[in-house]
C-alpha positions as a LaTeX table, in Angstrom:
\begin{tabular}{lrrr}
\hline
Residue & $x$ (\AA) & $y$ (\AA) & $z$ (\AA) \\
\hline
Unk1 & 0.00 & 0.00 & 0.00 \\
Unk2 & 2.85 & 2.35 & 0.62 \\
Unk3 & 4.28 & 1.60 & $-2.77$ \\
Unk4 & 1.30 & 2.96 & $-4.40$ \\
Unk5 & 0.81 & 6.02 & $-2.16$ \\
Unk6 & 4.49 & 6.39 & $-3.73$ \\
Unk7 & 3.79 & 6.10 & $-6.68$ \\
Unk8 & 0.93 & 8.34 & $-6.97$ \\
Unk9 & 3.09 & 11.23 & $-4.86$ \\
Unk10 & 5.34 & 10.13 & $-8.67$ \\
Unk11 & 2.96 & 10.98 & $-11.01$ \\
Unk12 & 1.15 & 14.85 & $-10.40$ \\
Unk13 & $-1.11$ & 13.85 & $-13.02$ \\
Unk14 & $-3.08$ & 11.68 & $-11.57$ \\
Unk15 & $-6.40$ & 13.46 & $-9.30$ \\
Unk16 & $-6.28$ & 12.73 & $-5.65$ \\
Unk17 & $-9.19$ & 10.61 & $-4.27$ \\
Unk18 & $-12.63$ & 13.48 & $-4.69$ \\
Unk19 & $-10.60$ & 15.80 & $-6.57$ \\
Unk20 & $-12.45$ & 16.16 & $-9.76$ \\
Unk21 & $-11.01$ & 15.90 & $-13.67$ \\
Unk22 & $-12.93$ & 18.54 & $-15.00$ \\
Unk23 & $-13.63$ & 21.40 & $-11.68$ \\
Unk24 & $-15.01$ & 24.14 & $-14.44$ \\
Unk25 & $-17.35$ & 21.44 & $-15.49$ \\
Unk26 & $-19.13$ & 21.55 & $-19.73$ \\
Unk27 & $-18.80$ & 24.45 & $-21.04$ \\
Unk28 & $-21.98$ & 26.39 & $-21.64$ \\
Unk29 & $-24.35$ & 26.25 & $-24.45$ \\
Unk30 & $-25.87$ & 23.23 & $-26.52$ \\
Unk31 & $-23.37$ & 20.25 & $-27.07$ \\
Unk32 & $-22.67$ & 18.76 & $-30.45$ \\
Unk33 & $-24.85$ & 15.81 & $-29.60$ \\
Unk34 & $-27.89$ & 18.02 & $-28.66$ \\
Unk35 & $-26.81$ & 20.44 & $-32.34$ \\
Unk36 & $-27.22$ & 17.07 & $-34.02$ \\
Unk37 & $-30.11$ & 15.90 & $-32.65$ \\
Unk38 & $-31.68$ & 19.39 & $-33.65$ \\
Unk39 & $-30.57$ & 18.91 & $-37.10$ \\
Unk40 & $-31.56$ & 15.59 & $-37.74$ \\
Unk41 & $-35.15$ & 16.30 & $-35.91$ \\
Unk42 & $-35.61$ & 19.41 & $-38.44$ \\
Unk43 & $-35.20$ & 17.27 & $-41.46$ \\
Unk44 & $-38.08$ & 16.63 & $-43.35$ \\
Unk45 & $-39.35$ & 12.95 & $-44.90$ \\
Unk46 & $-37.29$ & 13.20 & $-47.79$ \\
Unk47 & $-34.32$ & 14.61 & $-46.47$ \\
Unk48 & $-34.13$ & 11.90 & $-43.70$ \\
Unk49 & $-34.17$ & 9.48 & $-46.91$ \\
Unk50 & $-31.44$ & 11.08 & $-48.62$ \\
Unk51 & $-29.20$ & 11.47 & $-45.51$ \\
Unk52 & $-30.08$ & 7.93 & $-44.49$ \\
Unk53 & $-28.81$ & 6.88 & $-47.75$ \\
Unk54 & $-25.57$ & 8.04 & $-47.73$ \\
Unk55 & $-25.19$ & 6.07 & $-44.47$ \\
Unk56 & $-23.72$ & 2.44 & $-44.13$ \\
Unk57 & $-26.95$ & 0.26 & $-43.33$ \\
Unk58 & $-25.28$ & $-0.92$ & $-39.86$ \\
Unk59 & $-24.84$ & 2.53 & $-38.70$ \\
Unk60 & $-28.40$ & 3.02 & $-39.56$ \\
Unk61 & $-29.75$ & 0.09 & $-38.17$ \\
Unk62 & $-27.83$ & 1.49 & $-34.86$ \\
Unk63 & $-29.22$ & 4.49 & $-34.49$ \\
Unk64 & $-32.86$ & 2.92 & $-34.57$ \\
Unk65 & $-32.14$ & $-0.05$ & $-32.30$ \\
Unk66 & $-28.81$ & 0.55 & $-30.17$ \\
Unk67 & $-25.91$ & $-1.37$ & $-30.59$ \\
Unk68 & $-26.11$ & $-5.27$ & $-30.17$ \\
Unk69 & $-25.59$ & $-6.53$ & $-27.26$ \\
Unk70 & $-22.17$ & $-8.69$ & $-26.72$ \\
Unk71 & $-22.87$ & $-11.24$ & $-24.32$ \\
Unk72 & $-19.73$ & $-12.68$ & $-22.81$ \\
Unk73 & $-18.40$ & $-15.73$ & $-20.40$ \\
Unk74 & $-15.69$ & $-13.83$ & $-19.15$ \\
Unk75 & $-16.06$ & $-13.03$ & $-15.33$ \\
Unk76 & $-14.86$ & $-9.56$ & $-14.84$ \\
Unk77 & $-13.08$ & $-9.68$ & $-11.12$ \\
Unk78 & $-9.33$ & $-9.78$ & $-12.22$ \\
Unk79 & $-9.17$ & $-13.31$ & $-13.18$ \\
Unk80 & $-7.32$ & $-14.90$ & $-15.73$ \\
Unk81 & $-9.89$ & $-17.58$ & $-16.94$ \\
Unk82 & $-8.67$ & $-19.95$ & $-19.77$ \\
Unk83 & $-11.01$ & $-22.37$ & $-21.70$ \\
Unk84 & $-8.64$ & $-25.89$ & $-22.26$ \\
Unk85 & $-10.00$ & $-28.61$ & $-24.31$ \\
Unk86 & $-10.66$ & $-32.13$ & $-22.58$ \\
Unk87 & $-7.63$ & $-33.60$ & $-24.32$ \\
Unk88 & $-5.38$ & $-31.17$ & $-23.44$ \\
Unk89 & $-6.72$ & $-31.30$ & $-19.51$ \\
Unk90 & $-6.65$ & $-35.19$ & $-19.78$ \\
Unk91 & $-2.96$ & $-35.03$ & $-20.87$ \\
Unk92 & $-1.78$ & $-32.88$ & $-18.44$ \\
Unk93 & $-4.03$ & $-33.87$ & $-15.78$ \\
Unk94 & $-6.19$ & $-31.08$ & $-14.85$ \\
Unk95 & $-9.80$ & $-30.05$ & $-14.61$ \\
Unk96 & $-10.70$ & $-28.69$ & $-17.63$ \\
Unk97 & $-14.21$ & $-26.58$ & $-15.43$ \\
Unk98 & $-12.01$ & $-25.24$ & $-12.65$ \\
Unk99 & $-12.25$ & $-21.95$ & $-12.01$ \\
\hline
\end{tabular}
C-alpha cells in the first residue's frame, strides 16, 4: 500500500481521491450531440431518406435499435480464466471446469 501512495506522490497527473477531472465542469451552451439531434429532428421525410442513404446500413440500423448486445463468459473480477479442451486437460491432468 505504501508503494502505491508512492507512486501516486510520482505521477502529479493523476487526481487525488474526490478531486475532480474537470472542476469548471461543460462548457456552456448546446453540445454537439444536442446540435445534431436538432438537425436531424428538423429534417423533413425526404431529407431523412437522402441522408439515411448516404449512411452504411449498420450505422443506420444502430441508431434505430442501439448497438447489439455482446454477451460474454468472461467473469470480470481480475481473473485470468482460460477455456482448455478435454484432451489437453486429460494429458496434463487437470480439470478442464475449474475456475
Amino acid at each position: 500500500m505504501e508503494e502505491l501512495k508512492e507512486q501516486s506522490n510520482n505521477r502529479p497527473w493523476l487526481f487525488k481521491k474526490g478531486q475532480s477531472g474537470n472542476p469548471m465542469g461543460r462548457p456552456p451552451g448546446r453540445s454537439l450531440k444536442d446540435r445534431a439531434k436538432a438537425y436531424l429532428a428538423g429534417l423533413t421525410d425526404d431529407e431523412a431518406e437522402e441522408y439515411f442513404a448516404g449512411m452504411d446500413k449498420k450505422d443506420v440500423w444502430e441508431m434505430a435499435e442501439g448497438k447489439a448486445q455482446s454477451n460474454t463468459d468472461m467473469k470480470v473480477n481480475g481473473n485470468l480464466i482460460l477455456t482448455i479442451s478435454e484432451a489437453i486437460a486429460k494429458k496434463n491432468d487437470i480439470n478442464p471446469l475449474a475456475e
